[in-house]
LUMKE-186591 format. One record per residue (C-alpha): z, x, y; residue number from 1. Coordinates in steps of 0.05 Angstrom, whole numbers, plus 32768, in hexadecimal, padded with zeros to 4 digits. Layout:
KEMAR Z X Y NUM
...
This chain:
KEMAR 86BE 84A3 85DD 1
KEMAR 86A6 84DD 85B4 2
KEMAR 8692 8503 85F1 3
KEMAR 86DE 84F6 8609 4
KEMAR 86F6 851E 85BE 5
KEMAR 86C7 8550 85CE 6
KEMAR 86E6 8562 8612 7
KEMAR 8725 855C 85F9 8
KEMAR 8721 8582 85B7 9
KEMAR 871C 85CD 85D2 10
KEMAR 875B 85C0 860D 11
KEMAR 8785 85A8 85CE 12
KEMAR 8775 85E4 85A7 13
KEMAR 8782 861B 85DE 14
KEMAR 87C5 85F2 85E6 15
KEMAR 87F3 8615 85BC 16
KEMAR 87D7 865F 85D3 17
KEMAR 87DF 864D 8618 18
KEMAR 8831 8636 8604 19
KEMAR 8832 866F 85D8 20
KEMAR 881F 869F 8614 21
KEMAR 8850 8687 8643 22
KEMAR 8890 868A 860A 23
KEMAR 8878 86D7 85F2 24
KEMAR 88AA 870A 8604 25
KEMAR 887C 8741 8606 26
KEMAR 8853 8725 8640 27
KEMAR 8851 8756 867E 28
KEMAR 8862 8728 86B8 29
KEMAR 8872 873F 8701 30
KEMAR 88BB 8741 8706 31
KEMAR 88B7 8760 86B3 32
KEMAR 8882 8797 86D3 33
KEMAR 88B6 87A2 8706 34
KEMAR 88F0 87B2 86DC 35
KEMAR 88C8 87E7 86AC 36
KEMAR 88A4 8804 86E4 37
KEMAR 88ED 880F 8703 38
KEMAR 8904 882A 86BC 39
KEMAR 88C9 885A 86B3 40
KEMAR 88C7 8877 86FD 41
KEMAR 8919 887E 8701 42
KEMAR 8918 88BB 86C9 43
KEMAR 8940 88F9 86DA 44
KEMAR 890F 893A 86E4 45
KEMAR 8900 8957 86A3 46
KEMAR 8914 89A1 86A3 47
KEMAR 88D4 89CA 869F 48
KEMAR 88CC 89A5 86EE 49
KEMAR 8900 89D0 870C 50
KEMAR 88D9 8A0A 86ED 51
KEMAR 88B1 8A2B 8734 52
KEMAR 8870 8A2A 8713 53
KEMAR 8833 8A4D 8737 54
KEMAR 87E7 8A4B 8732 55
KEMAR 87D7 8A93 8750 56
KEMAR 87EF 8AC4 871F 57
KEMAR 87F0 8AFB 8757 58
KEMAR 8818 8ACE 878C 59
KEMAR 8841 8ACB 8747 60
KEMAR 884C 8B11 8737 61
KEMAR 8857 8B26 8783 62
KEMAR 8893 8AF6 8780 63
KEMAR 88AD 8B07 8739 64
KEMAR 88AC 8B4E 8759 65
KEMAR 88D0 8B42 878E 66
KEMAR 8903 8B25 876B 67
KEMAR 8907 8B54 8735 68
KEMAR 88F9 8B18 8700 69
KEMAR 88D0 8B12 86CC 70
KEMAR 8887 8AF2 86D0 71
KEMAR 887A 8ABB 869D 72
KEMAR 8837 8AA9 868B 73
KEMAR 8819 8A70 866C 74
KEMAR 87C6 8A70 8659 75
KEMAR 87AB 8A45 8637 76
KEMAR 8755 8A36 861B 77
KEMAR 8739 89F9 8614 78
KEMAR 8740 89B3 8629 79
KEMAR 878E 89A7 8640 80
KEMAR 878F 895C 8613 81
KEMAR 8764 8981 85DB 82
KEMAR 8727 895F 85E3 83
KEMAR 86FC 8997 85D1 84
């Protein structure tokens, strides 16, 4: 019989975590995933992505002057999440 309360013991204490699991709000699920994951990826463009950015600064400056527009330049040193 005591081996029985032993067995028995640690299911009936990881009872009310296991219900308490199931009834949290918070808990990421499938069809909750889903729905954020819909939310996050639906977001209009943010405005500096309409900006025609360029990595070669000549390719860049051949086109500003062809256009007759100015050439804005953005440097920067170090580590780009300032890990440094």
């Amino acid at each position: 019989m005591r081996h029985l309360a032993l067995a028995i013991l640690p299911a009936l204490a990881l009872a009310p975590s296991v219900r308490a699991q199931e009834a949290d709000p918070l808990r990421l699920d499938e069809k909750r995933f889903a729905t954020l994951h819909a939310q996050l990826c639906a977001a209009s463009p943010e405005t500096w992505e309409s900006v025609p950015w360029r990595i070669d600064l000549l390719a860049a400056q051949g086109e500003a002057a062809a256009a007759k527009k100015l050439l804005f330049v953005w440097a920067m040193d170090g580590h780009p999440l300032a890990c440094t």
